[in-house]
C-alpha positions as CSV (number, residue, x, y, z in Angstrom):
1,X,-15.1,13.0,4.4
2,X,-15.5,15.8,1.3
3,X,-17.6,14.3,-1.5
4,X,-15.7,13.9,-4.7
5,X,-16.8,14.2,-8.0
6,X,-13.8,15.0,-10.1
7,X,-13.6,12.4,-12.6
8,X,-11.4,11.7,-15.7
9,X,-11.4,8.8,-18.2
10,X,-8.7,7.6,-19.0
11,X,-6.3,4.2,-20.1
12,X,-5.7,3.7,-16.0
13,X,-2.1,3.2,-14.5
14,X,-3.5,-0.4,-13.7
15,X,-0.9,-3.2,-14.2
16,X,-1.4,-6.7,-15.9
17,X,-0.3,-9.8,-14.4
18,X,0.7,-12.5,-16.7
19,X,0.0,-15.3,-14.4
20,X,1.9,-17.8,-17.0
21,X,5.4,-15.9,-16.1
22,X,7.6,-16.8,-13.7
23,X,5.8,-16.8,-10.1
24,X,8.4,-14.2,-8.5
25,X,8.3,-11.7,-11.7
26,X,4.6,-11.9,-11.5
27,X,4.6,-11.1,-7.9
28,X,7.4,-7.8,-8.2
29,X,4.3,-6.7,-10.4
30,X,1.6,-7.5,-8.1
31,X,3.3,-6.1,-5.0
32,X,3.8,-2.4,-7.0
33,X,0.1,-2.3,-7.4
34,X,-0.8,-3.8,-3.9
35,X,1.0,-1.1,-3.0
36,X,-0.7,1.6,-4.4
37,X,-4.2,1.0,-6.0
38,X,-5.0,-2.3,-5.3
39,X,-6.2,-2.9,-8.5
40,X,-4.8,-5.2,-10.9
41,X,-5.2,-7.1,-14.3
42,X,-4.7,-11.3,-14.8
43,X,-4.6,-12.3,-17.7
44,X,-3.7,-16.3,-18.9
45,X,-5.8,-16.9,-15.5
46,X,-6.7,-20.5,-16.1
47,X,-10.5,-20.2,-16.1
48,X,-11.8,-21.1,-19.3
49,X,-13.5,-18.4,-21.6
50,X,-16.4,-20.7,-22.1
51,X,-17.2,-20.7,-18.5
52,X,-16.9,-17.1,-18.2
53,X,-19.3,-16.6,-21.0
54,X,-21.8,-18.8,-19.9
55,X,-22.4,-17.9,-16.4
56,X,-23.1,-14.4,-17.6
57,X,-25.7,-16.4,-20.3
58,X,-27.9,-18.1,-17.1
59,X,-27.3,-14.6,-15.2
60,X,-29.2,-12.5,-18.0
61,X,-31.7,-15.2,-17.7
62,X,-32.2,-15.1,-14.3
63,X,-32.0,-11.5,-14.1
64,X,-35.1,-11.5,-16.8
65,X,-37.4,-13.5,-15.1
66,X,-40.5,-11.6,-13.5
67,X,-39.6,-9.7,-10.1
68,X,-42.3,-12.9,-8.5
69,X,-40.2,-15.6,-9.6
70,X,-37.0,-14.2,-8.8
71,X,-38.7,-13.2,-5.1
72,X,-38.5,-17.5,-4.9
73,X,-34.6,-16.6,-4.5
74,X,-34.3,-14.3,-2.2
75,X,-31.6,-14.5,0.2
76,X,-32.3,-17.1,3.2
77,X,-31.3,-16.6,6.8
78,X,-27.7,-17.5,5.6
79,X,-27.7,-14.4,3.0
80,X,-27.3,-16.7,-0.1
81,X,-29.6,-15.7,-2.8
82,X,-31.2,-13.0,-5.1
83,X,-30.4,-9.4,-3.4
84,X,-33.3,-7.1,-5.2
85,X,-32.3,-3.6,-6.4
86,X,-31.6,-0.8,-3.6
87,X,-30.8,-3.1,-1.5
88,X,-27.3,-2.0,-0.8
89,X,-26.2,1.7,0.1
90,X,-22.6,1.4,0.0
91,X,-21.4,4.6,-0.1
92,X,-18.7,5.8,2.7
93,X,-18.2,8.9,1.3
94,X,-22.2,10.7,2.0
95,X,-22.5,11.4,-1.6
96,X,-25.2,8.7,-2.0
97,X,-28.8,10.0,-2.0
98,X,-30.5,6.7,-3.1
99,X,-29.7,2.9,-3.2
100,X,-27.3,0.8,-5.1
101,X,-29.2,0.5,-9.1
102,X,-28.5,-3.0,-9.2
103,X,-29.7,-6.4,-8.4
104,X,-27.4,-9.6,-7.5
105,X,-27.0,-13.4,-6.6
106,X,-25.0,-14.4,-3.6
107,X,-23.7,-18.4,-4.4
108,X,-21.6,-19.4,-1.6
109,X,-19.3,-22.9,-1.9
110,X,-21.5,-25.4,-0.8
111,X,-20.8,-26.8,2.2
112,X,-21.7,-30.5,3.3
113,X,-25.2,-30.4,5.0
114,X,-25.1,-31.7,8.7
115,X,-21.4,-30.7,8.7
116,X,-19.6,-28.7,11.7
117,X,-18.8,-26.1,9.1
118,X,-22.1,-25.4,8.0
119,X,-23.3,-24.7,11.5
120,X,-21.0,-21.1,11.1
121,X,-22.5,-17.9,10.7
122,X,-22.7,-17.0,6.6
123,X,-22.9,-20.8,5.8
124,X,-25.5,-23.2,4.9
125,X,-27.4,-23.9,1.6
126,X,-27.9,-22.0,-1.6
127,X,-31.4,-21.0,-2.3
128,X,-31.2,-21.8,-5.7
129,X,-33.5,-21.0,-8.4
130,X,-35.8,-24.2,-9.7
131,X,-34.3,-25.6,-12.4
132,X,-37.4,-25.4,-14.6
133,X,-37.2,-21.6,-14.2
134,X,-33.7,-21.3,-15.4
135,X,-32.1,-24.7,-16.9
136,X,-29.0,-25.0,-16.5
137,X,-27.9,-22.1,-13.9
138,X,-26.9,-24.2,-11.2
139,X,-24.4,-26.0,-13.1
140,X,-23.4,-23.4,-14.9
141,X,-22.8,-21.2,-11.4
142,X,-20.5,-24.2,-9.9
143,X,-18.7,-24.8,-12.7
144,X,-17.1,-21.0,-12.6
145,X,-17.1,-20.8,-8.7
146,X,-15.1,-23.9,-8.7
147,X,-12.7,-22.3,-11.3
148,X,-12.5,-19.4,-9.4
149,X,-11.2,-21.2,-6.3
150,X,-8.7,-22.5,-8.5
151,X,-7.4,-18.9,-9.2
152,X,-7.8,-17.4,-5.9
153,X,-5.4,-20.1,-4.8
154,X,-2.8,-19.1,-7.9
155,X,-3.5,-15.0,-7.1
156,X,-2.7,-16.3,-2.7
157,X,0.5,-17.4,-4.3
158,X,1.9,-14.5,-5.8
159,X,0.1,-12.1,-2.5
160,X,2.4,-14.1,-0.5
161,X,5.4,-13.7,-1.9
162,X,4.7,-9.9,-2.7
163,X,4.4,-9.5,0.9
164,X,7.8,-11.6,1.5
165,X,6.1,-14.7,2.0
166,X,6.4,-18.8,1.4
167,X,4.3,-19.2,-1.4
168,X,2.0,-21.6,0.2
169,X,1.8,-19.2,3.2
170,X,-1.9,-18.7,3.1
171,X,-2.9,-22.4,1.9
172,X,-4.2,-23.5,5.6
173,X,-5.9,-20.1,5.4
174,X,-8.7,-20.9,2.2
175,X,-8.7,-25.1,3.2
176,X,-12.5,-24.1,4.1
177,X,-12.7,-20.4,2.7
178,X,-15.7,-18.3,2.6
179,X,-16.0,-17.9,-1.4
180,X,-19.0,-16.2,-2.8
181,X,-19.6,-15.4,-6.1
182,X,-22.1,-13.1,-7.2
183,X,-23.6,-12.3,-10.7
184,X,-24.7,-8.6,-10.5
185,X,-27.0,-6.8,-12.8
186,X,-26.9,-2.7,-13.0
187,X,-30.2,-1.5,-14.5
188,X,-30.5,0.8,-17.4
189,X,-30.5,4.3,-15.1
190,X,-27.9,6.5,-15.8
191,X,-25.9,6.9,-12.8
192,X,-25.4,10.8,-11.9
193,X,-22.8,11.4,-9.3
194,X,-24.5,15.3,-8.7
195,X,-27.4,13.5,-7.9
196,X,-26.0,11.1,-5.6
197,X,-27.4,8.5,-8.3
198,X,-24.8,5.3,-8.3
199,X,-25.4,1.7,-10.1
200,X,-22.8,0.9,-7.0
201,X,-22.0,3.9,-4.8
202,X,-18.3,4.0,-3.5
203,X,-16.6,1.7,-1.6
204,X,-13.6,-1.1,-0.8
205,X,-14.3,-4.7,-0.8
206,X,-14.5,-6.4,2.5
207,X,-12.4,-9.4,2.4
208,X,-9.3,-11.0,1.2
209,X,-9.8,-10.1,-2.7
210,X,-11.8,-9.8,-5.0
211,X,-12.2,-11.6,-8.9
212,X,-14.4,-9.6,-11.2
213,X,-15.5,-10.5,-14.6
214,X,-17.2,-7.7,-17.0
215,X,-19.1,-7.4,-20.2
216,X,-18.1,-5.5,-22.6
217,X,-19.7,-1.9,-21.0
218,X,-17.3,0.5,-19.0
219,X,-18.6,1.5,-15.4
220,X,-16.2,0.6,-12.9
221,X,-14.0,3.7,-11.6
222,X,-11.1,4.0,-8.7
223,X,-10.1,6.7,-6.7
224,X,-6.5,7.3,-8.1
225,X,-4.6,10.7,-6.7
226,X,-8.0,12.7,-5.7
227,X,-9.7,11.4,-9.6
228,X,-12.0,8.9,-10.3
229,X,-10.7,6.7,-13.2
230,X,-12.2,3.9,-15.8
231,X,-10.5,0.6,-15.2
232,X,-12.2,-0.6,-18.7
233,X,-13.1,-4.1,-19.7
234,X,-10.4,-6.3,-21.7
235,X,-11.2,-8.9,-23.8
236,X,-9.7,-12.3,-22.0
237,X,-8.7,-10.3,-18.5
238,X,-10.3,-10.7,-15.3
239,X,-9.7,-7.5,-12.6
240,X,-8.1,-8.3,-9.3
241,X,-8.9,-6.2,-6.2
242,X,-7.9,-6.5,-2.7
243,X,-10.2,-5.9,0.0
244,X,-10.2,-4.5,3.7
245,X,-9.4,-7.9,5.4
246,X,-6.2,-7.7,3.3
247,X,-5.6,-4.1,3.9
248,X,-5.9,-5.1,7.6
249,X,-3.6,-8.4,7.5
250,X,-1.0,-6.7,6.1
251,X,-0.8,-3.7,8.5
252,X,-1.4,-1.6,6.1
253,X,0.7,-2.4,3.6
254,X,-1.3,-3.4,0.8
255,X,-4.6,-0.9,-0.2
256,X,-8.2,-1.5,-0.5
257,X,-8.6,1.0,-3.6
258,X,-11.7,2.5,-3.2
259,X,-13.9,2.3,-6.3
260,X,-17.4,2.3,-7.6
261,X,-20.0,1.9,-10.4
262,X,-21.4,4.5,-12.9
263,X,-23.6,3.3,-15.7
264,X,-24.1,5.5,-18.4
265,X,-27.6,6.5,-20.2
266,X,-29.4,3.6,-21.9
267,X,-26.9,1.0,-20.7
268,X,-27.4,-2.0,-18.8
269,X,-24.5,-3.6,-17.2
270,X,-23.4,-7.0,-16.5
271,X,-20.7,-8.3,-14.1
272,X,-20.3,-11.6,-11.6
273,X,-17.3,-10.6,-8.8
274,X,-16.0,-13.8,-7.1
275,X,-15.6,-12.6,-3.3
276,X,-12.1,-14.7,-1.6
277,X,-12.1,-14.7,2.0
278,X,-10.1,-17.1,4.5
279,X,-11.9,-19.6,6.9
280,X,-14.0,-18.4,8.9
281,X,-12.3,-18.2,12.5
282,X,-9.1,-17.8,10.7
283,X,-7.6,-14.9,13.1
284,X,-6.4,-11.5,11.1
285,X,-3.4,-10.1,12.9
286,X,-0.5,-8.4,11.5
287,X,1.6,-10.8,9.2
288,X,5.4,-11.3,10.2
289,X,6.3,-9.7,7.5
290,X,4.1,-6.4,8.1
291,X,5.4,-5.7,11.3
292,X,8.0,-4.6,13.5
293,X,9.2,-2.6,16.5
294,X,9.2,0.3,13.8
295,X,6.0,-0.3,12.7
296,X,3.8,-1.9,15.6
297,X,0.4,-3.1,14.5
298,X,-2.2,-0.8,13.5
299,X,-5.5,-3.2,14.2
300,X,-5.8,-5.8,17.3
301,X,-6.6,-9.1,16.1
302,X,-9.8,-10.6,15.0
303,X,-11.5,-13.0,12.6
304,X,-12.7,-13.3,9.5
305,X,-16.1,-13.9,10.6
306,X,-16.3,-11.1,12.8
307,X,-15.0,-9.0,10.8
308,X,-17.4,-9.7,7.4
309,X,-20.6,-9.9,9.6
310,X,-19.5,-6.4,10.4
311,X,-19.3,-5.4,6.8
312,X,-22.9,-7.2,6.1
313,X,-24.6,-5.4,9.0
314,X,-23.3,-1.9,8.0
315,X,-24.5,-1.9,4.5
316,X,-27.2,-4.3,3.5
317,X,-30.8,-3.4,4.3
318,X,-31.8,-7.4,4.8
319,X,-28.7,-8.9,6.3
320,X,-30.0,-11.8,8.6
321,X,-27.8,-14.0,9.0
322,X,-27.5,-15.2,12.4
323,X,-28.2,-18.9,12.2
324,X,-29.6,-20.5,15.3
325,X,-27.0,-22.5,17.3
326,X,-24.4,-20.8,15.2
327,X,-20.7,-21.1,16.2
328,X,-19.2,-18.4,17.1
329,X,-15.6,-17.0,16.6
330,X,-12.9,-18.5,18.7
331,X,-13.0,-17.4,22.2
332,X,-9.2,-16.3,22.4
333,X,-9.8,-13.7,19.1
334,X,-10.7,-10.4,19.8
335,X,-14.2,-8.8,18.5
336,X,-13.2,-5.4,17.7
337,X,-13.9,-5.2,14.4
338,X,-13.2,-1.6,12.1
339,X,-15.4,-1.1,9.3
340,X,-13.7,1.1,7.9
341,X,-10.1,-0.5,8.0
């Protein structure tokens, strides 16, 4: 694939959803840009601006504490924890000389220990920083993960009836979903795309979609028509994305936009994105809706499992998951798994 460094700045052609409208207006809005970028606005989203604000407070803490005390973190055998910087490459397009300038927490939902569930692949405990280190960052962590649930179910909603759907269609889907959130701190190095120099090099999402909350400092860009183009920050939105796994589900309907980070000089950057993703063994075939004798599936089945531990081992440096004894993905689903759906 050509590298591509054309890039403009401009108001984006993103839409915003008013999620306090009427559910099938909101989804005619979020099918156009499902449709086309990906990308999307919420605004009157439900999670309190207070939690917002204060998970990013405990982040900048954490992210401040000496490299030694933050090495406590690091992500266990379940890849939950601190993720130091270059540790990612994530990149598809060649242009990426060094590794992602950014570090990040992975905080999964926590899953009752001794439980059937927690026996999968990419579950398991949080590895937590002490809470003498960082008061408060635990609570402060669940608080917005737990909100976020709450709108990933809402945002499910109107993706289901964008894509011709019962409303409640993917409900049985996210009873047990894979939900990671992840604080993320870009470090003040100008990113220079000449260079091959990226806070996040470009890339889609993995799974089902993807909830991201910004500070006030510019930096994300998608690919729109051959350009690379600012999706800025707006006071009291959050930006929706959808990932491959969705890309995938719906034959191809709806698009992974593919976007990535550039920080500018003297500018550190801020963001937690809240990562959506069905049950594990929850099998990804075409939906009914996204597939017909005229349009035959694209992409044998698989499972969600399968199909993020794919993503994991393709782009992160330490990815060890595989817990002992793990389950494995239902027998009867397929493992072909495209990285590059």
């Amino acid at each position: 694939m050509a590298v591509l460094t054309t890039f403009e700045q401009a108001e984006p052609p993103v839409p915003v959803v008013d999620m306090a409208v009427d559910e099938e207006a909101a989804a005619r809005t979020v099918r156009e840009a499902c449709e086309t970028t990906g990308f999307f606005y919420v605004t009157n989203h439900g999670i309190p601006e207070d939690l917002i604000t204060k998970q990013f407070a405990k982040a900048k803490e954490f992210f401040d504490l000496p490299i030694q005390e933050k090495q406590k973190s690091k992500v266990n055998k379940y890849y939950h924890g601190w993720t130091p910087m270059n540790d990612e490459k994530l990149s598809v397009l060649g242009d990426q000389k060094v590794a992602d300038t950014k570090e990040g927490m992975y905080i999964a939902r926590e899953v009752a220990e001794g439980s059937e569930e927690n026996k999968l692949p990419l579950h398991g405990p949080n590895n937590w920083p002490a809470e003498s280190s960082v008061p408060g960052f635990r609570k402060a962590m669940e608080a917005y993960h737990k909100a976020c649930i709450g709108c990933t179910m809402r945002i499910n909603r109107l993706i289901a009836l964008a894509l011709d759907l019962p409303a409640t269609y993917f409900d049985k889907d996210f009873v047990k979903l894979m939900a990671l959130l992840r604080p993320l701190h870009y470090a003040c190095v100008a990113s220079s795309p000449d260079e091959g120099i990226f806070g996040a090099g470009a890339h889609t999402d993995y799974g089902m979609l993807t909830i991201l909350a910004t500070d006030n400092n510019p930096g994300l860009q998608v690919l729109m028509d051959g350009k690379w183009v600012s999706i800025p920050p707006k006071q009291g939105h959050l930006i929706i994305n959808l990932g491959d796994m969705l890309h995938r589900w719906s034959n191809g309907r709806f698009q992974s936009g593919l976007h990535r980070v550039v920080t500018l000089p003297g500018q550190e950057r801020y963001s937690t994105a809240f990562f959506a993703e069905p049950s594990f063994k929850t099998v990804i075939a075409p939906l009914p809706t996204c597939v017909s004798e005229e349009n035959p599936a694209k992409w044998p089945p698989t499972t969600s499992g399968e199909y993020l531990m794919s993503k994991y081992n393709a782009t992160h440096s330490t990815y060890k998951s595989r817990q002992e004894g793990a389950v494995q993905a239902t027998p009867s689903a397929p493992s072909e798994i495209s990285v590059t759906a």
